[in-house]
Backbone as CSV, one residue per row, in Angstrom:
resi,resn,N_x,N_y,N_z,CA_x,CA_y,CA_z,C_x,C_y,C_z
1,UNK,98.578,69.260,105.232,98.261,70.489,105.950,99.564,71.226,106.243
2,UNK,99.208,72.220,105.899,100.806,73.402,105.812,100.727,73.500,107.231
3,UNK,102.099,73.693,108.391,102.231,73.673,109.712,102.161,75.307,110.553
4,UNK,101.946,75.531,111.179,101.642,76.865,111.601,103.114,77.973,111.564
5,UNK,104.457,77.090,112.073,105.330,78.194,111.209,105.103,78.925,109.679
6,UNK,104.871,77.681,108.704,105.189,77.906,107.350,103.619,79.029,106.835
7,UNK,103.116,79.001,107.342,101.619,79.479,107.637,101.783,80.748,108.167
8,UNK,102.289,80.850,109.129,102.665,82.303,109.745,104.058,83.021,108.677
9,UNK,104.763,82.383,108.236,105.665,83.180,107.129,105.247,83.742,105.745
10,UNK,103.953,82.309,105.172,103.014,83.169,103.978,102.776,84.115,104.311
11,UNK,101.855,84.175,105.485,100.649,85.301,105.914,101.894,86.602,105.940
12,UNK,103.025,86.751,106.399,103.881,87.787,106.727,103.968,88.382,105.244
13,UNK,104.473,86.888,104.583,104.432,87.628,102.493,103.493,88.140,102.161
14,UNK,102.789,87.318,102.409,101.390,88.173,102.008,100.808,89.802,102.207
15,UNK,100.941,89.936,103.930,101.033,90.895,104.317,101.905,91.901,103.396
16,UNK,103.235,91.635,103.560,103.701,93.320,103.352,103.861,93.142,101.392
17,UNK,103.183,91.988,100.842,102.722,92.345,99.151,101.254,93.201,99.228
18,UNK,100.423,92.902,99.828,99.115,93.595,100.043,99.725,95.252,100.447
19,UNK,100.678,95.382,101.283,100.869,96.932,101.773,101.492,97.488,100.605
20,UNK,102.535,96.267,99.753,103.550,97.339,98.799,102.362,97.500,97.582
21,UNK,101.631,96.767,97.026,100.259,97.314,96.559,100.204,98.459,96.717
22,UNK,99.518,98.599,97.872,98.131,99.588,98.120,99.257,100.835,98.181
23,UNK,100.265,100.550,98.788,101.209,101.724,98.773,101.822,102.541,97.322
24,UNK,102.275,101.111,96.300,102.203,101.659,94.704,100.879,102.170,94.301
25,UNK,99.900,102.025,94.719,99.083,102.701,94.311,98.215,104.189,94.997
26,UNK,99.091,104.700,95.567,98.961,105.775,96.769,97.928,105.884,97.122
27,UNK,97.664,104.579,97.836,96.608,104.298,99.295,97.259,104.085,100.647
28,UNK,96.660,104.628,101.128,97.346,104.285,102.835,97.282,103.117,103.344
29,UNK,98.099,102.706,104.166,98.002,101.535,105.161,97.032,101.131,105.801
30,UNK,96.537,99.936,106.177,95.005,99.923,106.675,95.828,98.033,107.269
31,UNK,94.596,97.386,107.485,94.578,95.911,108.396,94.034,95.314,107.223
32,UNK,95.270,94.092,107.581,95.448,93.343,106.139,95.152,91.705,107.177
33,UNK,94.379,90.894,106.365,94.190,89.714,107.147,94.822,88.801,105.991
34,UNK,95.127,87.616,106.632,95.160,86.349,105.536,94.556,85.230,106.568
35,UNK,93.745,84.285,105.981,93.099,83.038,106.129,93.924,81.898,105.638
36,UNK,93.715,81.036,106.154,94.035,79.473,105.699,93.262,78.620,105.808
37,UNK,92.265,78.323,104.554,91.596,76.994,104.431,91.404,75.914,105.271
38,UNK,90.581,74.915,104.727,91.190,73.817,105.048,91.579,72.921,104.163
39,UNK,91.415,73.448,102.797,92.525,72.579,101.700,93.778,73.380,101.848
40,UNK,94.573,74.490,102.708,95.966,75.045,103.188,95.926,76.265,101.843
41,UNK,94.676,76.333,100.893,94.734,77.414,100.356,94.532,78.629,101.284
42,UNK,95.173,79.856,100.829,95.375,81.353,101.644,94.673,82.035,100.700
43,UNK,93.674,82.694,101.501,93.321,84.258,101.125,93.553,85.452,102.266
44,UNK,93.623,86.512,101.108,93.738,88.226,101.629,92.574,89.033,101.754
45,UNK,92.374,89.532,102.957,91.793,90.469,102.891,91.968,91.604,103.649
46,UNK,91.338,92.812,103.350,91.803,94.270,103.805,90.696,94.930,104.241
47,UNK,90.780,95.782,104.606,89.797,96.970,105.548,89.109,97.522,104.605
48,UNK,88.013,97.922,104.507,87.423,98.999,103.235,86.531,100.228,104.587
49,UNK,87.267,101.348,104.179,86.683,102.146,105.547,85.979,103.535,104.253
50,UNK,84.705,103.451,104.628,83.410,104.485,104.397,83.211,105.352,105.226
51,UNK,82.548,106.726,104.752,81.995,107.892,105.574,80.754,106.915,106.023
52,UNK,80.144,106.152,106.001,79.137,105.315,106.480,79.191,104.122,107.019
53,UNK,79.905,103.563,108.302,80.217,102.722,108.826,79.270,101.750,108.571
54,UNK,78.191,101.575,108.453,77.488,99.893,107.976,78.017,99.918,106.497
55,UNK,78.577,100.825,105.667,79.069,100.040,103.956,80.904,99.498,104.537
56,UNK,81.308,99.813,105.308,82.579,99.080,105.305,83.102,98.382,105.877
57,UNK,83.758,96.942,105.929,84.208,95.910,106.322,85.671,95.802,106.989
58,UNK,85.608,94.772,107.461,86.790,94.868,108.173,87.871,93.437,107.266
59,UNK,89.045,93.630,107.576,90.211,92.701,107.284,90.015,91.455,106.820
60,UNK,89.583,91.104,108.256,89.838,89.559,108.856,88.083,89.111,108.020
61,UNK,86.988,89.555,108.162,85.655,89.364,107.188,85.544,89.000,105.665
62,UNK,86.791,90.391,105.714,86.836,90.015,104.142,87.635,89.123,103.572
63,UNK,88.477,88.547,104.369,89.337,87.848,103.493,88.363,86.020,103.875
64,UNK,87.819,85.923,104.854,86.884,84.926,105.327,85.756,84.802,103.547
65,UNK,85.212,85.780,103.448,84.214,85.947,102.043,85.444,85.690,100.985
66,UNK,86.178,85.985,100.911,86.931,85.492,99.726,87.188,84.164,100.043
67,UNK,87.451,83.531,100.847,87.371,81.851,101.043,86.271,81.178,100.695
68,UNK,84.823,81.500,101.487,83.884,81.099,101.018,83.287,81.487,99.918
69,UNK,83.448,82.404,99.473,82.830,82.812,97.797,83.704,81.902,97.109
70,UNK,85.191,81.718,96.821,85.785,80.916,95.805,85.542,79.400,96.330
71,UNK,85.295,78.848,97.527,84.993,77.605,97.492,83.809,77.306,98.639
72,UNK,82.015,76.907,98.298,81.421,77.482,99.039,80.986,75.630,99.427
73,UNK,82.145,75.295,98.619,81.794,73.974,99.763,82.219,73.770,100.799
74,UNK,82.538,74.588,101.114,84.051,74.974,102.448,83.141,75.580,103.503
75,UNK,83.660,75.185,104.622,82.630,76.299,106.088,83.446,76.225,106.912
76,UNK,85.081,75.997,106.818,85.597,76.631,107.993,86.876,76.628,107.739
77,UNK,87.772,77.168,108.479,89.089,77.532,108.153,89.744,77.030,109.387
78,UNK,91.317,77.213,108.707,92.488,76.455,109.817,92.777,77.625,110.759
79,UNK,93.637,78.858,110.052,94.319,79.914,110.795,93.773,80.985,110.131
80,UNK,93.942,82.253,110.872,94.259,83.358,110.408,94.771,84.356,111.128
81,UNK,95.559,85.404,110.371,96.685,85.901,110.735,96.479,87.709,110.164
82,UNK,96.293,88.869,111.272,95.785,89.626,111.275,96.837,90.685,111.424
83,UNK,97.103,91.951,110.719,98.318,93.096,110.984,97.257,94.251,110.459
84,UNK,97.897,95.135,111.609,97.676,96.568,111.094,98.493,97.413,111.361
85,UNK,98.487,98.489,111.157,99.201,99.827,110.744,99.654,100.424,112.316
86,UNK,100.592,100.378,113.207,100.448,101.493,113.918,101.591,102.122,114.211
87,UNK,101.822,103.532,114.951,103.191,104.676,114.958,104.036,103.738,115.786
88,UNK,103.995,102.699,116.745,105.388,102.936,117.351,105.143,101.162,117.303
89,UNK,106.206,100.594,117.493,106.068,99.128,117.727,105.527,98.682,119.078
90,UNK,105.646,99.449,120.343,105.281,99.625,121.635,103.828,99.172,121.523
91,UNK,103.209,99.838,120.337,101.625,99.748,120.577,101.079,98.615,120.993
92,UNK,99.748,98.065,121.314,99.346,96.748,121.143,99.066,96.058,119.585
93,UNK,99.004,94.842,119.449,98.793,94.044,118.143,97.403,94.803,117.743
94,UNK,97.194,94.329,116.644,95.565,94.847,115.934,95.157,93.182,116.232
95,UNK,93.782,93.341,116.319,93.034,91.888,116.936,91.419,92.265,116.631
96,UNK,91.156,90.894,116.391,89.787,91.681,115.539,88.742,92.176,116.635
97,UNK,87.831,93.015,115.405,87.016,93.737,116.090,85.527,93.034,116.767
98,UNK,84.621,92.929,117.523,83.643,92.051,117.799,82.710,91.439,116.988
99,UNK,82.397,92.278,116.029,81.508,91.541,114.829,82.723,90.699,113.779
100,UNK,84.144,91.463,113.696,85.058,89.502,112.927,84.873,88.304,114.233
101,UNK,85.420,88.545,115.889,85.269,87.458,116.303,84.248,86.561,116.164
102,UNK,82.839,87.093,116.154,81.680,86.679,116.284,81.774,86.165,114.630
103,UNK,82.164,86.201,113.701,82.094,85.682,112.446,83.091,84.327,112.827
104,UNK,84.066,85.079,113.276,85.153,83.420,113.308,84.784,82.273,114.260
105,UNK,84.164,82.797,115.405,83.716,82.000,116.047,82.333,80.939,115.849
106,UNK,81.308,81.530,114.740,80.679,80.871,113.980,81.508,79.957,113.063
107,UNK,82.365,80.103,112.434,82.868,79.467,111.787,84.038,78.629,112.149
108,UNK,84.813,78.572,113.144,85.742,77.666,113.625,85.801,78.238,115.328
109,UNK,85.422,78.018,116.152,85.965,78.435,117.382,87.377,77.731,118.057
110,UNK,87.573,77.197,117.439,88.850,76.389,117.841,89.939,76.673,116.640
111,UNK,89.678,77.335,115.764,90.887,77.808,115.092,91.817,78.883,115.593
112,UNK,93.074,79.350,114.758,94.096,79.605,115.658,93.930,80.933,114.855
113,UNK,94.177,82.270,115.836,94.433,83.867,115.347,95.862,84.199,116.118
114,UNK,96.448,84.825,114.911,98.145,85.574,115.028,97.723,86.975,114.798
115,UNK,98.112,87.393,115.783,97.472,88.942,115.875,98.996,89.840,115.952
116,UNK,99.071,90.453,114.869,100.320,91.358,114.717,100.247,93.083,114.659
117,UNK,101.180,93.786,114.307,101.123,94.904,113.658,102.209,95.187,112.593
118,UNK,102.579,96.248,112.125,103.685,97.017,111.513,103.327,98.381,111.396
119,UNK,104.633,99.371,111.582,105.249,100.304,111.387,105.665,100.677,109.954
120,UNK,104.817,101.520,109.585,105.243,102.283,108.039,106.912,102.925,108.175
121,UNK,107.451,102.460,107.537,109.013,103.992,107.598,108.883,103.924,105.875
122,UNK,110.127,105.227,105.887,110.081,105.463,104.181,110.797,104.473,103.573
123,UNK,111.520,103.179,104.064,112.072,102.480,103.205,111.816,101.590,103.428
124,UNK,110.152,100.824,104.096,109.579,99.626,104.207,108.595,99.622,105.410
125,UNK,108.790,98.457,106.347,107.573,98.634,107.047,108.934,98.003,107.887
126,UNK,108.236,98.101,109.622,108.832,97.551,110.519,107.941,96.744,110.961
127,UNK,107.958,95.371,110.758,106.697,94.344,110.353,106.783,93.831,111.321
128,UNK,105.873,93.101,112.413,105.932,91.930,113.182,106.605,91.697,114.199
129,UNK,106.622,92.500,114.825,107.989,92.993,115.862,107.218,91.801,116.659
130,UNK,105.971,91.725,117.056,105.136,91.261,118.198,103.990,90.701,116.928
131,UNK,104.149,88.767,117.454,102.746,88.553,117.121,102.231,87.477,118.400
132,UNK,101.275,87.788,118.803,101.024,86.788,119.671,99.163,85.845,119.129
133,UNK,99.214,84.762,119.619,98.625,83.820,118.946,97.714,83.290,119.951
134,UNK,96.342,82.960,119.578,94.982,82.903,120.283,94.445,81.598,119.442
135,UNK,93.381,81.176,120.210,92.447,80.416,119.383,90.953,81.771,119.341
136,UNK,90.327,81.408,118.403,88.961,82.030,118.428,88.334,81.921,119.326
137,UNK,87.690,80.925,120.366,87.309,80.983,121.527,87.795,82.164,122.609
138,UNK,89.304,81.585,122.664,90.268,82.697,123.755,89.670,84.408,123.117
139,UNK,89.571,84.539,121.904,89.387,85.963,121.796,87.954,86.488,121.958
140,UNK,86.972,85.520,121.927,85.572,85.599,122.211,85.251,84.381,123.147
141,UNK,85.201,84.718,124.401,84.964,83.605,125.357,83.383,83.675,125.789
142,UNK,82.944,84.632,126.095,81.251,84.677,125.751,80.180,84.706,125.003
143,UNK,80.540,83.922,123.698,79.925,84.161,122.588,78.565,83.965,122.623
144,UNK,78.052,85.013,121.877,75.773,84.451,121.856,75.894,83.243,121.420
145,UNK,75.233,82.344,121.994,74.809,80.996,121.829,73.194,80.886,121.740
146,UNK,72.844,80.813,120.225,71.017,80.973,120.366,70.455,79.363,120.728
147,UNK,69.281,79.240,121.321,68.620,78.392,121.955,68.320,77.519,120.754
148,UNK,68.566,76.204,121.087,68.146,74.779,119.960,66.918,74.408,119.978
């Protein structure tokens, strides 16, 4: 099992290869997630934003479906590690939205979320100034619990 430093430094690679992407391909910046298995394989996923808010997904969802679609013998994950886009480093971290917690918390409530941001400039990003780190529970502490 890869250790949560070495885990938090992929997810950072990962991160700003997903931005220099989308950026070579003149798309804007958006919230880039990465996951960690529990075989310590990593997936990416990104925001897909629609004029019709039920067709588009969020980050941290999608990169969860790319875990379980490539291995669906799998139902839960170690970490994941969440950045988005904002003007000043001051801002707060990006942290998921209530329908990802409610996904992660189905799926691991005791796993660990690194909730970051970055700053676009013209000669890179100002990445990670601030990440601070949760379990899934801590970020959804009242979760629906349906009756057995």
């Amino acid at each position: 099992m890869i250790g949560s430093e070495k885990f938090v430094e992929e997810a950072k690679e990962r991160v700003v290869e997903q931005l220099r992407a989308r950026r070579d391909s003149g798309k804007h910046d958006t919230i880039v997630a990465v996951v960690q298995s529990t075989s310590d394989t990593l997936y990416t996923g990104t925001t897909f934003e629609s004029s019709q808010p039920q067709f588009g997904f969020c980050a941290e969802r999608h990169a969860l479906h790319n875990l379980f679609h490539t291995n669906p013998e799998l139902d839960s994950f170690e970490r994941l590690f969440v950045a988005g886009a904002v003007p000043d480093p001051n801002e707060p971290v990006t942290r998921p939205c209530g329908a990802c917690r409610h996904a992660l918390y189905e799926t691991n409530p005791e796993a660990t979320v690194y909730c970051s941001h970055f700053i676009r400039e013209s000669e890179g990003w100002n990445a990670f100034s601030t990440i601070e780190q949760y379990t899934v529970a801590e970020l959804y502490p009242s979760a629906y619990q349906p009756a057995t």
